[in-house]
KEDOVO-593752 format. One record per residue (C-alpha): z, y, x; residue in three letters. Coordinates in steps of 0.25 Angstrom, whole numbers. Layout:
N
{pz:Z | py:Y | px:X | r:ALA}
...
This chain:
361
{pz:118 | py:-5 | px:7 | r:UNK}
{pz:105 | py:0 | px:-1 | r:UNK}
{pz:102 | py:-11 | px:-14 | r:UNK}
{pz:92 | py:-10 | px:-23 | r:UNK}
{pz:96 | py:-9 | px:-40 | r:UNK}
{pz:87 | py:-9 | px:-51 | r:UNK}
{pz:85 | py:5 | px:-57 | r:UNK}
{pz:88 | py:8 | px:-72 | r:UNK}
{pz:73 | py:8 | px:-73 | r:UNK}
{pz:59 | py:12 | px:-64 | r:UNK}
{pz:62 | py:23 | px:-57 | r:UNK}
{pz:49 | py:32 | px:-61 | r:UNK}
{pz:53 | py:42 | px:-48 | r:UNK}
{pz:50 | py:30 | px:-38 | r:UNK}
{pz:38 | py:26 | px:-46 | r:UNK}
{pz:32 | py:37 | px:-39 | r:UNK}
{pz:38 | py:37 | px:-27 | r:UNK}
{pz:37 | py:25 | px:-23 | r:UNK}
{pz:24 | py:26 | px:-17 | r:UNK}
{pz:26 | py:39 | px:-9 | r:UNK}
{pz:38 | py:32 | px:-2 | r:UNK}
{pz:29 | py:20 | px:0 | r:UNK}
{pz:18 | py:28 | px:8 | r:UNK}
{pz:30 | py:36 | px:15 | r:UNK}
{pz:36 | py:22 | px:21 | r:UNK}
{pz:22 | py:16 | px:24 | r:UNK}
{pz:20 | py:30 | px:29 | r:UNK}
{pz:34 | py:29 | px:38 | r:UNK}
{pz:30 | py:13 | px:41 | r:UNK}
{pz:15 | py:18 | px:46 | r:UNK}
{pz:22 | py:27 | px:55 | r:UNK}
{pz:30 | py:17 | px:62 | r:UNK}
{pz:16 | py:6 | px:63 | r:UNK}
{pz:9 | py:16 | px:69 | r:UNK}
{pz:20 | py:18 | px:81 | r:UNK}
{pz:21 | py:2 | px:81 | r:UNK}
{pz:8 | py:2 | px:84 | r:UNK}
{pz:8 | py:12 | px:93 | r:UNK}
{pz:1 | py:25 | px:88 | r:UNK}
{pz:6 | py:39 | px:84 | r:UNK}
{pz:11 | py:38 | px:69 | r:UNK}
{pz:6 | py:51 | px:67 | r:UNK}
{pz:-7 | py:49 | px:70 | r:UNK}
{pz:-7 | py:34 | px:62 | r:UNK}
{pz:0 | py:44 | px:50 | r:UNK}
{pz:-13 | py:55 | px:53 | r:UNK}
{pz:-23 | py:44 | px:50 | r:UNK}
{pz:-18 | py:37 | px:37 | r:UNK}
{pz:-13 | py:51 | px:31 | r:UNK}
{pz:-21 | py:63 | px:37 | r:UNK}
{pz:-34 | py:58 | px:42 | r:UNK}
{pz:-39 | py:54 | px:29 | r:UNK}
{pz:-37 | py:67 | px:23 | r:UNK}
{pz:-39 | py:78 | px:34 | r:UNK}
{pz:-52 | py:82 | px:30 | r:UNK}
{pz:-62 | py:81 | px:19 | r:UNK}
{pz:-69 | py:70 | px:23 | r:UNK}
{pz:-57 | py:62 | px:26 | r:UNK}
{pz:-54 | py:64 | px:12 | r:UNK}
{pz:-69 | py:61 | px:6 | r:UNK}
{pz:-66 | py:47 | px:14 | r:UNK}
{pz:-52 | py:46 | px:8 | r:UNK}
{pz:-59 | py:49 | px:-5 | r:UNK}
{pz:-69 | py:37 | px:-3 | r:UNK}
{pz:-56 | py:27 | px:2 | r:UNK}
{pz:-49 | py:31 | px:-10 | r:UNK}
{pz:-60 | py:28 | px:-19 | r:UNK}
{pz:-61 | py:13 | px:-22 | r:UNK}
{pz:-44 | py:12 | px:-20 | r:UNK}
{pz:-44 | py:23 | px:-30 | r:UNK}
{pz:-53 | py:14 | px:-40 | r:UNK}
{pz:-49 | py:0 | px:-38 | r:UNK}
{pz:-33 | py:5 | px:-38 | r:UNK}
{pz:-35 | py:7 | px:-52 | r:UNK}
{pz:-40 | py:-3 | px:-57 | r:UNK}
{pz:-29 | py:-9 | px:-51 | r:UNK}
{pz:-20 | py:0 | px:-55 | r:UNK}
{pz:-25 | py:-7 | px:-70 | r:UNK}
{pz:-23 | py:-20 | px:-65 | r:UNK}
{pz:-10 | py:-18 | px:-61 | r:UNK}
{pz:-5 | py:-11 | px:-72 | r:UNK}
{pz:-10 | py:-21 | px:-80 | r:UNK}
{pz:0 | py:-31 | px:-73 | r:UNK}
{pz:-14 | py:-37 | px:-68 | r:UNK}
{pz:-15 | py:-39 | px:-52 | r:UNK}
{pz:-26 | py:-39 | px:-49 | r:UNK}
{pz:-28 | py:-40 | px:-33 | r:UNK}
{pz:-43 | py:-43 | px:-30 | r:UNK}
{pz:-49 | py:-28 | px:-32 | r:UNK}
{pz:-53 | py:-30 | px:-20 | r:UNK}
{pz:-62 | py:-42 | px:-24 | r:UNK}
{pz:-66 | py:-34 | px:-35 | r:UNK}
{pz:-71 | py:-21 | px:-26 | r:UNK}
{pz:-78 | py:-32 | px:-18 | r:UNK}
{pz:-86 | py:-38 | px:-32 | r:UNK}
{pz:-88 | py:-23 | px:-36 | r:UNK}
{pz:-95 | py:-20 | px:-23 | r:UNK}
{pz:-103 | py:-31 | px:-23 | r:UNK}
{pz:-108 | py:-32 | px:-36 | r:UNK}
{pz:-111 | py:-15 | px:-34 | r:UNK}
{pz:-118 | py:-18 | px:-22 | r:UNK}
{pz:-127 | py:-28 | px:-28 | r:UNK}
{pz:-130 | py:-16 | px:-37 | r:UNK}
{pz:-133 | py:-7 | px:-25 | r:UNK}
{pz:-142 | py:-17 | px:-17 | r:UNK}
{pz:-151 | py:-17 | px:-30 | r:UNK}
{pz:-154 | py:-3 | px:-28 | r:UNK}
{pz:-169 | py:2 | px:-20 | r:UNK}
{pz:-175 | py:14 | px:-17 | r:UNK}
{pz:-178 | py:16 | px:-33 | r:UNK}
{pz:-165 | py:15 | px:-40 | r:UNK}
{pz:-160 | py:26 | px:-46 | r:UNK}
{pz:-145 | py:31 | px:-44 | r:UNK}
{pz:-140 | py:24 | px:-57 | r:UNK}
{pz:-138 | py:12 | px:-46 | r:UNK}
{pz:-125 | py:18 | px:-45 | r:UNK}
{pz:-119 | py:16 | px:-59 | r:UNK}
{pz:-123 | py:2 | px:-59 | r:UNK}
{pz:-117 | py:-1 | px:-44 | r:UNK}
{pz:-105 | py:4 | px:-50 | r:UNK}
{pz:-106 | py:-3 | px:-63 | r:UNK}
{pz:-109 | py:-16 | px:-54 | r:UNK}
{pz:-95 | py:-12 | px:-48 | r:UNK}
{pz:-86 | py:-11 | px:-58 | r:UNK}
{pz:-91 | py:-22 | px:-65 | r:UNK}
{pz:-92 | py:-32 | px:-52 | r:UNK}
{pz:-77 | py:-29 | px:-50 | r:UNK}
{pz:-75 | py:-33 | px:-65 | r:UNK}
{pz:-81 | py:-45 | px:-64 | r:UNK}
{pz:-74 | py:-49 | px:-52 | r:UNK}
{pz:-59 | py:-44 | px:-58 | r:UNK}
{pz:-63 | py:-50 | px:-71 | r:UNK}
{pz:-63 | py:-66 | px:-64 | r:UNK}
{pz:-49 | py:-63 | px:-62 | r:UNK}
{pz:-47 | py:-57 | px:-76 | r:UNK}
{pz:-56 | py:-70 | px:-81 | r:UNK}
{pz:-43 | py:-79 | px:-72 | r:UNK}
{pz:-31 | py:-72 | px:-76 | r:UNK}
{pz:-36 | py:-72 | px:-92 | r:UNK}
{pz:-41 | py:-86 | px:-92 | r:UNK}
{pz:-32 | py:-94 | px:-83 | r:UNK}
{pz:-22 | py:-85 | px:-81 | r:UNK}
{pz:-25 | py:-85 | px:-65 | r:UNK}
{pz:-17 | py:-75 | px:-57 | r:UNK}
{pz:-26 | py:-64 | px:-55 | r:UNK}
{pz:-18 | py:-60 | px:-41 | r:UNK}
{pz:-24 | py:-71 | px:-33 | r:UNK}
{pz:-37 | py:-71 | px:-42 | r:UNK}
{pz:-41 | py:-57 | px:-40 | r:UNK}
{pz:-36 | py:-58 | px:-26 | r:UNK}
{pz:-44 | py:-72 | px:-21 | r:UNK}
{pz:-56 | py:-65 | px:-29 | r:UNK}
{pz:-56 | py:-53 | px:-18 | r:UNK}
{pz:-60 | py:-65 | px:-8 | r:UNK}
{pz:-70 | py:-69 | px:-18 | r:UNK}
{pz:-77 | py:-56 | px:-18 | r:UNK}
{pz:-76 | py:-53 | px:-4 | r:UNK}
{pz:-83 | py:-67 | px:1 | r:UNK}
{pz:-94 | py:-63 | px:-12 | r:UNK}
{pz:-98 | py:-49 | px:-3 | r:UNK}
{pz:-98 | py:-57 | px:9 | r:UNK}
{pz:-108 | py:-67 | px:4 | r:UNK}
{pz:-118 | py:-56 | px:-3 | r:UNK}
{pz:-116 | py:-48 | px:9 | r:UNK}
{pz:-118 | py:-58 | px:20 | r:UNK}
{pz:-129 | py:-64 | px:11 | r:UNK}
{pz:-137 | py:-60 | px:1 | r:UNK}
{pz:-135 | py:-47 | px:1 | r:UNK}
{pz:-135 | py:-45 | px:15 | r:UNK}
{pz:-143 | py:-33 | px:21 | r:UNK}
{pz:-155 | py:-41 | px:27 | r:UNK}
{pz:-159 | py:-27 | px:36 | r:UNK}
{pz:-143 | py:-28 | px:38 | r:UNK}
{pz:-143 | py:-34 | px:53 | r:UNK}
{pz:-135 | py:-47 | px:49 | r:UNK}
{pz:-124 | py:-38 | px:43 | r:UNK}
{pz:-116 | py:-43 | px:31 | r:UNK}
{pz:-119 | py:-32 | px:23 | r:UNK}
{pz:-129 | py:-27 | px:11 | r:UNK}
{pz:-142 | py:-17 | px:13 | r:UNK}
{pz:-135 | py:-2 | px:10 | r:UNK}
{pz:-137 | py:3 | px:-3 | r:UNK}
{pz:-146 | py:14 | px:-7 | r:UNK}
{pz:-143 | py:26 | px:-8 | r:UNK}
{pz:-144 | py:26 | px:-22 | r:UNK}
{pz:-132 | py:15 | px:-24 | r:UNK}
{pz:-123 | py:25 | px:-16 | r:UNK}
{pz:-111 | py:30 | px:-26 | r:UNK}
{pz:-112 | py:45 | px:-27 | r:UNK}
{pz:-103 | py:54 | px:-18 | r:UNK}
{pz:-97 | py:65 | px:-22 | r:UNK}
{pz:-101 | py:74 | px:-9 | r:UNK}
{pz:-110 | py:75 | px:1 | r:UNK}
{pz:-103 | py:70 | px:14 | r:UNK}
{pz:-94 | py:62 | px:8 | r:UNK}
{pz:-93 | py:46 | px:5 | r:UNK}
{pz:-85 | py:50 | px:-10 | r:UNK}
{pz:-92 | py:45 | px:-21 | r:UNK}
{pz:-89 | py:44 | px:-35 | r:UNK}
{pz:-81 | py:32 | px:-34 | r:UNK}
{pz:-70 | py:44 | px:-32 | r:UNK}
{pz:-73 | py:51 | px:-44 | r:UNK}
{pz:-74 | py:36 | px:-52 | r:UNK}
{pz:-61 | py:33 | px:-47 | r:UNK}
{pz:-55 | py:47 | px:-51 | r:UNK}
{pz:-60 | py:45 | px:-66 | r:UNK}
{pz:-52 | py:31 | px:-64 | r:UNK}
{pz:-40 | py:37 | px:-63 | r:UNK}
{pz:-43 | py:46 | px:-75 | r:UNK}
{pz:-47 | py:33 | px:-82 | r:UNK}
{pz:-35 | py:26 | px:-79 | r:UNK}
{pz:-25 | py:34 | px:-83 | r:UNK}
{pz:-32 | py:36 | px:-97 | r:UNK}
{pz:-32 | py:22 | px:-98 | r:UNK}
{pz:-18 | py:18 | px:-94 | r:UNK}
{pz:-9 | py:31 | px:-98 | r:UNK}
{pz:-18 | py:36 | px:-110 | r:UNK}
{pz:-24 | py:25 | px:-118 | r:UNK}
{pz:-18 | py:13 | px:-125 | r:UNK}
{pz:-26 | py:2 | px:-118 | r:UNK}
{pz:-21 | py:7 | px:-105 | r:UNK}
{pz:-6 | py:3 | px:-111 | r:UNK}
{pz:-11 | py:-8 | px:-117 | r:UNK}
{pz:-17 | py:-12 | px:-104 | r:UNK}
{pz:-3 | py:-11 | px:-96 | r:UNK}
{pz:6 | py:-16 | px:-107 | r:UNK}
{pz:-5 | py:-28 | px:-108 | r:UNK}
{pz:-3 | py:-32 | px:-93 | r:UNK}
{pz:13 | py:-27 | px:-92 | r:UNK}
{pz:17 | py:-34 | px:-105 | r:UNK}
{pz:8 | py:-46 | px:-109 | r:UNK}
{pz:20 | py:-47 | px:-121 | r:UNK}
{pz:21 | py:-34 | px:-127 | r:UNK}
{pz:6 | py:-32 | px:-125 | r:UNK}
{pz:4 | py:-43 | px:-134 | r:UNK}
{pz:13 | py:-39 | px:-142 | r:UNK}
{pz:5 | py:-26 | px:-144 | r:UNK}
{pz:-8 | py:-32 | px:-145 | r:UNK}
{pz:-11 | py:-28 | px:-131 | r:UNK}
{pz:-19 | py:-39 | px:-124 | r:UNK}
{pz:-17 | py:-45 | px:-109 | r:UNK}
{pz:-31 | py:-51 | px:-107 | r:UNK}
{pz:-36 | py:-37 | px:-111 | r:UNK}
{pz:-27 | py:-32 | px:-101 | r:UNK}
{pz:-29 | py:-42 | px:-88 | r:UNK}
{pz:-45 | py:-39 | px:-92 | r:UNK}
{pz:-45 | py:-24 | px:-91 | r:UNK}
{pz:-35 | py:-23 | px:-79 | r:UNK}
{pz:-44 | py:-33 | px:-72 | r:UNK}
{pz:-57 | py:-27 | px:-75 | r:UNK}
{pz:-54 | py:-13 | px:-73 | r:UNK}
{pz:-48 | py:-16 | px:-59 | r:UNK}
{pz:-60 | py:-24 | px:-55 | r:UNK}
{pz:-70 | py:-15 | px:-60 | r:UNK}
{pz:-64 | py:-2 | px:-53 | r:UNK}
{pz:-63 | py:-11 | px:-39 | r:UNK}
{pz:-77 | py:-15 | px:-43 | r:UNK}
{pz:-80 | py:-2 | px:-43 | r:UNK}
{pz:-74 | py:3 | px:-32 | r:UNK}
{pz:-82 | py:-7 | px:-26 | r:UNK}
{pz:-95 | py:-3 | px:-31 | r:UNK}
{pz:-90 | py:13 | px:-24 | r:UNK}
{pz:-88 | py:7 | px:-11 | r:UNK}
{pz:-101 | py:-2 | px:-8 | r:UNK}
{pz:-113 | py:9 | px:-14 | r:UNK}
{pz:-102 | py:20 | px:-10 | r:UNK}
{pz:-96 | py:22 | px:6 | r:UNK}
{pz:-102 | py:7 | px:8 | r:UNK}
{pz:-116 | py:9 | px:4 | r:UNK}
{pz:-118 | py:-8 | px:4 | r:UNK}
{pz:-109 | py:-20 | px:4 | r:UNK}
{pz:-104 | py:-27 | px:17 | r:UNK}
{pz:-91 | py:-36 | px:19 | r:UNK}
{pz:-83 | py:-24 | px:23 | r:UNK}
{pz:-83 | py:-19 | px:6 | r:UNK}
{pz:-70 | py:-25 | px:5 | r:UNK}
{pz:-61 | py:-15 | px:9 | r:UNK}
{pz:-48 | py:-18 | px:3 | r:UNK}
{pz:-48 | py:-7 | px:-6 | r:UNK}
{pz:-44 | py:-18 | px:-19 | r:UNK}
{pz:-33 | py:-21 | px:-9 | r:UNK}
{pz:-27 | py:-9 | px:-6 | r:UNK}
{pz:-29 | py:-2 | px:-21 | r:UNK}
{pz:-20 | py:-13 | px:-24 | r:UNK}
{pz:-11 | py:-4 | px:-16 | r:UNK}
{pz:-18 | py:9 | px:-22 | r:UNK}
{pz:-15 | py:5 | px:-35 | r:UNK}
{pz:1 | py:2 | px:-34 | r:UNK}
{pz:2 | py:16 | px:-25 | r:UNK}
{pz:-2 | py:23 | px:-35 | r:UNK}
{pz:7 | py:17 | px:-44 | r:UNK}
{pz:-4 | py:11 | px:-52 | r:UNK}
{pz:-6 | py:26 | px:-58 | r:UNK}
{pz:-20 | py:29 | px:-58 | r:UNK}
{pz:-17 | py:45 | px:-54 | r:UNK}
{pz:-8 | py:37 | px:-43 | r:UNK}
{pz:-19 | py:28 | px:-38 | r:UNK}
{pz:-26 | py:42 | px:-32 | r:UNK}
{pz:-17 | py:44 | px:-23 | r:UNK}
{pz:-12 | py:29 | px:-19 | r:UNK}
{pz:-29 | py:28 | px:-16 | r:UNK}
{pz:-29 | py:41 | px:-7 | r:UNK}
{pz:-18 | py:36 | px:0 | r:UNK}
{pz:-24 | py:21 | px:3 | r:UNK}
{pz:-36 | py:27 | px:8 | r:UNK}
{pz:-29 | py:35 | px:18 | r:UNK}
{pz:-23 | py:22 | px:23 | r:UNK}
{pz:-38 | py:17 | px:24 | r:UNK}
{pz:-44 | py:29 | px:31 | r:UNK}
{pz:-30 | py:30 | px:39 | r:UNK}
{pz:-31 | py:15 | px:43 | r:UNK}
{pz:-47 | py:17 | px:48 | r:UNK}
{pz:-43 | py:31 | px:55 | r:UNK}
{pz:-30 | py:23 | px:63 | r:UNK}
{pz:-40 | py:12 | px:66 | r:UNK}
{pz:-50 | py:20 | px:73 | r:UNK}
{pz:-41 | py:31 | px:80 | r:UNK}
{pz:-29 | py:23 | px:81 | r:UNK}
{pz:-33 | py:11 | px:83 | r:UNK}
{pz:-25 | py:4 | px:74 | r:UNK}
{pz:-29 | py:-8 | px:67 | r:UNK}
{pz:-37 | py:-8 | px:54 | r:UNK}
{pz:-25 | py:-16 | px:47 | r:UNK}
{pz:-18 | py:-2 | px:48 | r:UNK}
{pz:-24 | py:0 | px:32 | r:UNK}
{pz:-18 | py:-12 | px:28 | r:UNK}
{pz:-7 | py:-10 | px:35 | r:UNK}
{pz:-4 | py:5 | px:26 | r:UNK}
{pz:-10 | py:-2 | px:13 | r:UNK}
{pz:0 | py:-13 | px:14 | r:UNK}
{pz:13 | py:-4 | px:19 | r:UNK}
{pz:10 | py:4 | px:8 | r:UNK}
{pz:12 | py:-6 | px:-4 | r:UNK}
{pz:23 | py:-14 | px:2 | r:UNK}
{pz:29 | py:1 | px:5 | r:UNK}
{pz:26 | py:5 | px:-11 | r:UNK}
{pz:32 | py:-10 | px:-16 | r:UNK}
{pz:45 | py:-8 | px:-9 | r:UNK}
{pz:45 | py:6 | px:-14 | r:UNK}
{pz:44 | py:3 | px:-29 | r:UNK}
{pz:56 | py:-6 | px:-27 | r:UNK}
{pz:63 | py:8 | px:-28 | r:UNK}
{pz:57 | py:10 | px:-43 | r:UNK}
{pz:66 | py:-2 | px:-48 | r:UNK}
{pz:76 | py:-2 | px:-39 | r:UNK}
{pz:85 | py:8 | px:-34 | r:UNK}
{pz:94 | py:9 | px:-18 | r:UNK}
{pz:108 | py:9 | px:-20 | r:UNK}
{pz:116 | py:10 | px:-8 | r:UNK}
{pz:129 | py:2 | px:-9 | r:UNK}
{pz:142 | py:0 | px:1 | r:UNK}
{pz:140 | py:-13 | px:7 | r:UNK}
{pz:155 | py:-16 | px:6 | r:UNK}
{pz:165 | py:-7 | px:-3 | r:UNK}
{pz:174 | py:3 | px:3 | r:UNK}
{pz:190 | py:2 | px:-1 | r:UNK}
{pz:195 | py:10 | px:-10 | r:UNK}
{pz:206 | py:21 | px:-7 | r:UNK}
{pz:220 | py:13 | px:-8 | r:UNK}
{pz:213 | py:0 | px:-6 | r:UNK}
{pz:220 | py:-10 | px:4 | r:UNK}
């Protein structure tokens, strides 16, 4: 019978490979959902894995999905690092949107296109803000920062609903619950005629550079890890924790800030109740895909923005529920969690009963 022993140490080969196991068993269990529910597999398998790369446009949009996982993932991918969890990026996305919007309703027919900066700015730093209550909890009274950052997100999300089905509802709008569109002078550049790609992509591309810098070339990076790993030892080298929980905590909320301030004067163009996507959800997800690697978050957001576009298309010409997402997004991290049992641990294979040996009575 199969057992699993602890290995000698981490096995580096499975560190790797974990994750391409996990998408080939979600893969495998999506296969066998699809014929549950009736429809063809390979049809369910087209739409996840081919539709949203067939053409250039379907790449363009796979481009614009990928863009805010892509940034809140790495900030994340700080936190977590940082053995600091934070879960509320969604909350903080929501505060970076709606402190960005505010920017862009300010905007008339006059404004020149610096608007843009400052929507941006307003972002970053209305997702640091929202990050830094739970960084202000954690430091002070030693709160969790799991459920704070988490009940935050609610917070944030009734914050939009109240701006948008009030104050700042469009009155030229028809009673909908939503703000007047920007102008056009708000909108984040895009890199080509055509196409919904703006900058956000090229922002979260010079992250990744950034990041890995930051954590694999520069002695704050280690300090910063060693800080959140090892509270002791970074004591001990003069390394300090608060600085630690700080820094994770404000650069993960000011990249979901940010992301945030790309979707609503980016594909959005205003702010309704519908801005809250799950993306500070499913980057969680991102992030641990891409084995909190910066080079590795690329991909691990490519690949949960195919799950999104994949989920739409099965909706509409399938007609499989909307859940579908959800339903990928969460196969995949329990598939990824099981499968990095395998780094630890190793399947041994033993009799279940001992044979007798030759000359045995």
């Amino acid at each position: 019978m199969p057992q699993l022993e602890a290995r000698p140490q981490a096995s580096s080969f499975w560190s790797y490979a974990s994750p391409v196991l996990a998408l080939l068993i979600t893969v495998v269990i999506g296969v066998l959902l699809f014929m549950a529910l009736g429809k063809d597999p390979v049809k369910g398998l087209q739409m996840f894995f081919w539709e949203p790369v067939r053409s250039v446009y379907a790449l363009s949009e796979l481009m614009v999905k990928a863009t805010p996982l892509l940034i809140i993932a790495l900030g994340l991918a700080v936190c977590f690092r940082s053995n600091v969890w934070n879960i509320g990026a969604e909350g903080q996305y929501i505060i970076g949107a709606v402190a960005a919007g505010g920017v862009a309703l300010l905007a008339d027919k006059t404004t020149g296109p610096w608007i843009v900066v400052v929507i941006l700015v307003a972002g970053v730093l209305g997702g640091m803000a929202w990050a830094g209550i739970t960084a202000f909890l954690r430091d002070r009274f030693n709160a969790n920062e799991i459920l704070v950052s988490l009940m935050l997100v609610y917070v944030a999300d009734m914050v939009l609903s109240y701006l948008v089905f009030g104050p700042w509802k469009d009155p030229a709008g028809y009673n909908f619950p939503q703000t007047k569109t920007f102008e056009a002078v708000t909108q984040i550049p895009r890199l080509m005629p055509g196409s919904r790609v703006t900058i956000g992509i090229l922002l979260g591309l010079l992250g990744v550079a950034g990041l890995w810098l930051y954590l694999f070339r520069t002695y704050a990076g280690f300090a910063q890890e060693v800080s959140g790993l090892a509270p002791a030892a970074a004591r001990y080298a003069g390394f300090s924790s608060r600085r630690a929980l700080w820094v994770a905590l404000l650069v993960s909320g000011g990249a979901a800030g940010l992301a945030g301030a790309l979707e609503v004067a980016g594909p959005i163009g205003q702010l309704t109740p519908h801005v809250p996507a799950g993306y500070g959800f499913a980057a969680i997800i991102v992030a641990f895909v891409g084995r909190l690697h910066p080079v590795g978050v690329i991909f691990s957001a490519l690949l949960m923005s195919m799950f999104y576009i994949g989920g739409e298309l099965a909706q509409s010409r399938l007609g499989l529920p909307m859940s579908i997402t959800s339903v990928f997004q969460g196969l995949l991290l329990f598939n990824l969690l099981a499968c990095d049992t395998l780094i630890a641990y190793q399947l041994k294979f033993r009799m279940p009963f001992s044979l007798p040996t030759r000359g045995a009575p």
